[in-house]
Backbone bond lengths (Angstrom), bond angles and torsions (degrees), N, CA, C in turn:
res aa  C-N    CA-C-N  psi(-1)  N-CA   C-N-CA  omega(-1)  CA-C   N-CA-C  phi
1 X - - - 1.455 - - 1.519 109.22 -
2 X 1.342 108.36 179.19 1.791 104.07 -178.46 1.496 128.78 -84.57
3 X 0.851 124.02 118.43 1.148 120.03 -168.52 1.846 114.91 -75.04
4 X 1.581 98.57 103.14 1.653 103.43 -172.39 1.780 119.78 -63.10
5 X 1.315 106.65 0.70 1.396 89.99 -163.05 1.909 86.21 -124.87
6 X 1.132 131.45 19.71 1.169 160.71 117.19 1.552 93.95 9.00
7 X 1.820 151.15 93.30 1.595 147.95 167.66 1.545 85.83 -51.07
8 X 1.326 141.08 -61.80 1.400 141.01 179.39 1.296 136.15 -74.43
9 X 1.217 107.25 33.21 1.811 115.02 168.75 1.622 130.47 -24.50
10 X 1.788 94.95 -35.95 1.418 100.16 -161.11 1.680 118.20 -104.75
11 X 1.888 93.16 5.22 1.882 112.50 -175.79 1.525 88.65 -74.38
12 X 1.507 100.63 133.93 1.463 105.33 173.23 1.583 116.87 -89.24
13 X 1.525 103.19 -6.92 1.312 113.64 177.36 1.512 113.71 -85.97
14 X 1.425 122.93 -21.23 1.697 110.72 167.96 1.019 124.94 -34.95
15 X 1.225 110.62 168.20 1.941 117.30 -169.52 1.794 82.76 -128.29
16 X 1.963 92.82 129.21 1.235 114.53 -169.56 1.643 96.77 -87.49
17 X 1.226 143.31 -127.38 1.503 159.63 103.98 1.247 95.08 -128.03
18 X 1.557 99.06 144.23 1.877 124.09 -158.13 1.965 86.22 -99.50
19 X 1.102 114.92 142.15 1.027 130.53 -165.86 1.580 100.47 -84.38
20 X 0.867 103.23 -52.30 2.549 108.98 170.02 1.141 95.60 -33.31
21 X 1.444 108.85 -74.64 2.143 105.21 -166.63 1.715 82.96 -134.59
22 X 1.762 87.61 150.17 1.191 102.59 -170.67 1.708 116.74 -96.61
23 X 1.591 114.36 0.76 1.320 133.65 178.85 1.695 116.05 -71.25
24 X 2.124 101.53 -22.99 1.150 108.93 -176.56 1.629 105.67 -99.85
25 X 1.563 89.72 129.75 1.607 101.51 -173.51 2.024 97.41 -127.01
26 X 1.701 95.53 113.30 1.295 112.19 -174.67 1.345 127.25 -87.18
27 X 1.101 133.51 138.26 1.551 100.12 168.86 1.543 122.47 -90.10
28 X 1.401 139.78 166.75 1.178 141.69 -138.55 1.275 89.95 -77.84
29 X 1.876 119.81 -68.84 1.754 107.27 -170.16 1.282 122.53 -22.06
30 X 1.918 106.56 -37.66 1.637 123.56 -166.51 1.590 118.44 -70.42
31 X 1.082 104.02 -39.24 1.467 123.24 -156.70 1.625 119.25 -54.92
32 X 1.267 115.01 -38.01 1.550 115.50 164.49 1.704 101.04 -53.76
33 X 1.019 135.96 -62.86 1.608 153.23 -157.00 1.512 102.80 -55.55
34 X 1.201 97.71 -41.60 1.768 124.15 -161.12 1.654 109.25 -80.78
35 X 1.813 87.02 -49.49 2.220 81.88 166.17 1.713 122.54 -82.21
36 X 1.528 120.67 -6.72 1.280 123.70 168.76 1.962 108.07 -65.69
37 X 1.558 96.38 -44.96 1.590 99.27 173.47 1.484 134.14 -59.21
38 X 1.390 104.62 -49.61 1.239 128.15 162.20 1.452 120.57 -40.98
39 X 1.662 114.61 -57.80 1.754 116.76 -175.54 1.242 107.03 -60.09
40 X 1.705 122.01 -32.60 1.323 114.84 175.62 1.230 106.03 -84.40
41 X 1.375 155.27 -38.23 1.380 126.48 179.98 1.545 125.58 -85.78
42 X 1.564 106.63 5.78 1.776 117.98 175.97 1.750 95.13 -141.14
43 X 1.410 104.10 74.62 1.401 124.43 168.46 1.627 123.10 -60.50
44 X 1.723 109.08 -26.96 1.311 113.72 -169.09 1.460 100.16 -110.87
45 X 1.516 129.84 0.61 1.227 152.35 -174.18 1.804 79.40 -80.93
46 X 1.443 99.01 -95.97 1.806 129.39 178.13 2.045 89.88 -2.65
47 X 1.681 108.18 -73.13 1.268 78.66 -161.01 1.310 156.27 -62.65
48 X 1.481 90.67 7.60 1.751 113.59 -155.02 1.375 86.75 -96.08
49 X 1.996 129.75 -52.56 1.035 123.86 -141.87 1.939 98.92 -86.88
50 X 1.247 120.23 153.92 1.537 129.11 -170.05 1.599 103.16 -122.52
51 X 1.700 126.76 116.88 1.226 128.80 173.95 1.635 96.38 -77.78
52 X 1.837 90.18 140.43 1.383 114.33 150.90 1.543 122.90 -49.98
53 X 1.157 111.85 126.87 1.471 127.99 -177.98 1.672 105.19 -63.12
54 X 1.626 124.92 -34.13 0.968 133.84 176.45 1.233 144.82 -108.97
55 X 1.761 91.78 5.80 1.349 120.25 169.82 1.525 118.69 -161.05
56 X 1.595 115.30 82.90 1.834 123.57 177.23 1.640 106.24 -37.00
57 X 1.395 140.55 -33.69 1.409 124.38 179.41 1.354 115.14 -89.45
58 X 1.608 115.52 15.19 1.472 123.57 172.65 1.289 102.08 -107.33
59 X 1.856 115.29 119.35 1.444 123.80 -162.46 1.337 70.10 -110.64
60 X 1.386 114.90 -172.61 1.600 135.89 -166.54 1.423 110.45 176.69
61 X 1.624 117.06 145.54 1.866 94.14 146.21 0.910 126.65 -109.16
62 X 1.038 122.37 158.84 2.015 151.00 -123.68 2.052 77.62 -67.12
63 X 1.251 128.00 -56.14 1.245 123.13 -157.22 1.293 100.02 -76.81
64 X 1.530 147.21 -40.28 1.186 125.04 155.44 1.427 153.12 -83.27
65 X 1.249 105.40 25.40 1.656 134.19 163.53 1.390 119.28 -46.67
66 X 1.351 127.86 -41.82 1.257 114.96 -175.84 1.458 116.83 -80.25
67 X 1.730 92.95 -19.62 1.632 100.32 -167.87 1.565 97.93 -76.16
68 X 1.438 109.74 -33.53 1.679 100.76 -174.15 1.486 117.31 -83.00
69 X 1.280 102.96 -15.98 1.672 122.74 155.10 1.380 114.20 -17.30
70 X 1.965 113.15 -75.54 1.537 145.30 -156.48 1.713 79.61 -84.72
71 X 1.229 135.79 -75.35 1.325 139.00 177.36 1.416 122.65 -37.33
72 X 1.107 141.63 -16.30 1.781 135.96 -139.24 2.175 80.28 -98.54
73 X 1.278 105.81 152.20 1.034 101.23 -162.46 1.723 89.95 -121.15
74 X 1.834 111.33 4.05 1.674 99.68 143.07 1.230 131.63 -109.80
75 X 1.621 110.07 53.30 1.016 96.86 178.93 1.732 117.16 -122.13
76 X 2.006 96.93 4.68 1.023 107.53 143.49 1.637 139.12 -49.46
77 X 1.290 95.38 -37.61 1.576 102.59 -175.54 1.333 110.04 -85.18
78 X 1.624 114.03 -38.71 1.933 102.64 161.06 1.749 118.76 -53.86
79 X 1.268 90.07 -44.69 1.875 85.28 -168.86 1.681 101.04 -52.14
80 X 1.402 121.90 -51.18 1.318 124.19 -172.36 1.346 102.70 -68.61
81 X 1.070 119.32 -48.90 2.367 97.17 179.27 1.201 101.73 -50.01
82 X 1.459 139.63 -37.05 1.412 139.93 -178.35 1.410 118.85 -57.81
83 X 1.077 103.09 -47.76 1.679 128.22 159.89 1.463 118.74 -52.54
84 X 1.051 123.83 -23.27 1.497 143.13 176.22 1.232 126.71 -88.56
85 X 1.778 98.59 -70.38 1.149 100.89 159.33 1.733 132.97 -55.03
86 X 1.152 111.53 -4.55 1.555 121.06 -167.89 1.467 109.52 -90.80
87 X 1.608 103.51 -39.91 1.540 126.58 165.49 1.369 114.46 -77.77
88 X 1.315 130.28 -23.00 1.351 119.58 -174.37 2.055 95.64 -91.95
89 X 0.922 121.47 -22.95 1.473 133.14 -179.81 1.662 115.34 -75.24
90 X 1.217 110.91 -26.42 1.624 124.66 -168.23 1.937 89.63 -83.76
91 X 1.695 75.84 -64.35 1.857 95.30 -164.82 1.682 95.15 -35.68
92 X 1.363 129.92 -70.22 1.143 144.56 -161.64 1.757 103.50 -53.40
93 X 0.927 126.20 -32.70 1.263 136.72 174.51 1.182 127.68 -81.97
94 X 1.518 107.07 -11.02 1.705 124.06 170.44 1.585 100.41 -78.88
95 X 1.245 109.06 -47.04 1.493 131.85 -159.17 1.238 111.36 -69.27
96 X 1.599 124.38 -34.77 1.468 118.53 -138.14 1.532 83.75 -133.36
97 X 1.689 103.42 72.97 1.856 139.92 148.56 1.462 91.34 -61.89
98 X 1.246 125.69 106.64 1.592 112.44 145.94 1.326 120.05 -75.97
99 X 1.262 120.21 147.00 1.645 140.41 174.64 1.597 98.70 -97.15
100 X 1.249 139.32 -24.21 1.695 132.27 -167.52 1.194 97.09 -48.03
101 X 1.420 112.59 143.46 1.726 115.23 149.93 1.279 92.22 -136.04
102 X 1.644 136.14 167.23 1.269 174.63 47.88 1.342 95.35 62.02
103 X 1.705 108.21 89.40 1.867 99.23 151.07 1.721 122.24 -34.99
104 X 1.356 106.19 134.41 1.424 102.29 152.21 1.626 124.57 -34.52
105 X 1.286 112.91 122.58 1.465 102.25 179.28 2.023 112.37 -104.16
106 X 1.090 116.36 132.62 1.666 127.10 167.05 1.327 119.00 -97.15
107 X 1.115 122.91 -3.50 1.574 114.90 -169.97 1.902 94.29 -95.82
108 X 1.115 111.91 120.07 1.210 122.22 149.72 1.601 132.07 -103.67
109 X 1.515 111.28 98.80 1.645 110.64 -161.86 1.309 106.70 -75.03
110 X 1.350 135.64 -33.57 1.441 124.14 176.45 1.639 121.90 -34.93
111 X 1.910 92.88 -46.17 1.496 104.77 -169.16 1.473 107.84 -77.30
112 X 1.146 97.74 -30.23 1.627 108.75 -166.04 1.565 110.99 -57.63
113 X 1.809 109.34 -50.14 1.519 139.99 175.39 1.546 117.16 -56.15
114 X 1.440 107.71 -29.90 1.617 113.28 174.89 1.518 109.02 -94.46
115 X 1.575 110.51 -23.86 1.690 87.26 177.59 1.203 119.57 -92.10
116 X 1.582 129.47 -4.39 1.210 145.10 171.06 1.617 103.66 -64.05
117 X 1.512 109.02 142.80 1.561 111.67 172.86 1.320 108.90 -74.44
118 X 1.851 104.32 -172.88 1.192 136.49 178.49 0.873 109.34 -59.20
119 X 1.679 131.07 -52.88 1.453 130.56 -144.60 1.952 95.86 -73.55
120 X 1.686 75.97 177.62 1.559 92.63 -169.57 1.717 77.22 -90.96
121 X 1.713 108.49 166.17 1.637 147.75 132.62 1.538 101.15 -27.40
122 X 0.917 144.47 133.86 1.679 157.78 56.48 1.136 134.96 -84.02
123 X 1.599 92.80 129.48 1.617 121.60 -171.77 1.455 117.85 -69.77
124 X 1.507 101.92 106.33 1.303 126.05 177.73 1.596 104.67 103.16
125 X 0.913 120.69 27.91 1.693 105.33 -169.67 1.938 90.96 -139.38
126 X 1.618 125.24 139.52 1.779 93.81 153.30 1.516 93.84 -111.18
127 X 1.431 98.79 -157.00 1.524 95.13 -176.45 1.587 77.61 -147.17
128 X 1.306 103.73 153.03 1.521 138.06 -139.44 2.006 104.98 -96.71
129 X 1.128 83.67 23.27 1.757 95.84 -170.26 1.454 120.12 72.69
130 X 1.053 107.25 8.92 1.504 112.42 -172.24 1.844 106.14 -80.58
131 X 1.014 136.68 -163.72 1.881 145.01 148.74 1.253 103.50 -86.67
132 X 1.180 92.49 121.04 1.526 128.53 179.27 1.464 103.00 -57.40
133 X 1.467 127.03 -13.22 1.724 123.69 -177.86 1.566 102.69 -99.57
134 X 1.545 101.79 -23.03 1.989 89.97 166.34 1.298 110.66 -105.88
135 X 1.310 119.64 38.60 1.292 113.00 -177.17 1.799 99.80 -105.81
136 X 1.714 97.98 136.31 1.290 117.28 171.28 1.679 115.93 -82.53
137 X 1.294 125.48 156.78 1.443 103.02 140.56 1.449 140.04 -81.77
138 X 1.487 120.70 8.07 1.402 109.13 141.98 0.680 132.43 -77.64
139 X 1.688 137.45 1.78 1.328 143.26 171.47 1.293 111.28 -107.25
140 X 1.158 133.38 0.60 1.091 131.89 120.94 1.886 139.39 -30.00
141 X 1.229 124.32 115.94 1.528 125.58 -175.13 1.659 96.66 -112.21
142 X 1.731 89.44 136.53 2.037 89.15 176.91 1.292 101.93 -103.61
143 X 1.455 127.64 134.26 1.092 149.58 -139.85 1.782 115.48 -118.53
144 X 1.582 75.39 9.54 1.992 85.15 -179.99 1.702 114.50 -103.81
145 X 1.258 92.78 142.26 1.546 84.45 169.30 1.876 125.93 -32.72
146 X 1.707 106.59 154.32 1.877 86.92 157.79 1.508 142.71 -60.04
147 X 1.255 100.06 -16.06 1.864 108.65 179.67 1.364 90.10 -77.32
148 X 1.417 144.21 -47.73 1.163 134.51 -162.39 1.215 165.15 -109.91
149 X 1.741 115.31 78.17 1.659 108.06 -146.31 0.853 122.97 -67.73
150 X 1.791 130.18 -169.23 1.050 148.42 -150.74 2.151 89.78 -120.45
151 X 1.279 123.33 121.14 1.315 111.84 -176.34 1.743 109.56 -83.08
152 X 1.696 103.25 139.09 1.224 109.30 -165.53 1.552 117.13 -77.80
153 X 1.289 117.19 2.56 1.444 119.35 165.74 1.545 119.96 -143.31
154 X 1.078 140.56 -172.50 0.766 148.87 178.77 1.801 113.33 -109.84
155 X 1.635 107.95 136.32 1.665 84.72 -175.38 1.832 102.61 -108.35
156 X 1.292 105.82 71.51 1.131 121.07 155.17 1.568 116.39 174.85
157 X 1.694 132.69 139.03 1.802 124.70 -165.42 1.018 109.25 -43.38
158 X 1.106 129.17 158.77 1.345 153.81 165.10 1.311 99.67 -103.93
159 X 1.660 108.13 114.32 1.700 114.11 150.05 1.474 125.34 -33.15
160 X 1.317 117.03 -72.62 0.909 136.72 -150.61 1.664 105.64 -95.66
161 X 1.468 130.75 -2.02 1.221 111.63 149.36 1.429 137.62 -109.54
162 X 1.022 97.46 26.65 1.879 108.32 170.34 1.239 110.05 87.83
């Protein structure tokens, strides 16, 4: 396991001892990589040993977990991100008064939907107020500027015209 009182905690090159077998001595960069390998090849090892809640490369066994729980010396640094995060979440919530309001709105769709006719939508074409079931396409008017036609197909079938 790691040795906490270690002057070099933060050399990634130290040699850990791997908690599975104690013959394997890892170095730190390694050591996450090294206990994924390990649980699978010392399966009956794995069940005994219990990870720290506040530190995954702290193996343990299952019966002394709580004690290293009160002891683990990261669990200073969780309690305080909690502590942080708790204050950085409040603070932000003091702060963040919105000013937005809701443009005035004019569109009324009810009215809009009843004064509009029967006929169906086609793009680029209107239809002359007449019923859209006696409507020709010469009675049809195209409603686009002159630079801009109306395209004569569609670039993909149409169901519904045969």
């Amino acid at each position: 396991m790691e040795l906490e009182d270690d002057p070099d905690i933060l050399d990634p090159e130290r040699l850990i001892q791997c908690p599975y077998n104690k013959h394997h001595q890892i170095r730190a960069c390694r050591f996450p990589y090294h206990l994924v390998k390990c649980r699978k090849s010392y399966p009956e090892v794995a069940k005994e040993l219990a990870t720290c809640p506040f530190n995954a490369r702290h193996l343990v066994p299952q019966a002394d977990l709580s004690d290293h729980m009160m002891k683990c010396n990261d669990k200073g640094f969780i309690e305080q991100d909690v502590v942080n995060q708790s204050f950085r979440f409040q603070r932000e919530q003091m702060n963040a008064v919105s000013t937005w309001q809701a443009p005035p709105c004019d569109e009324d769709w009810e009215t809009e939907s009843s004064e509009q006719s029967d006929s169906p939508f086609i793009w680029g074409t209107t239809s002359s107020g007449i019923n859209s079931s006696s409507t020709t396409a010469s009675e049809q008017r195209n409603c686009l500027p002159a630079r801009v036609r109306a395209p004569e197909s569609f670039p993909y079938a149409v169901s519904w015209k045969g």
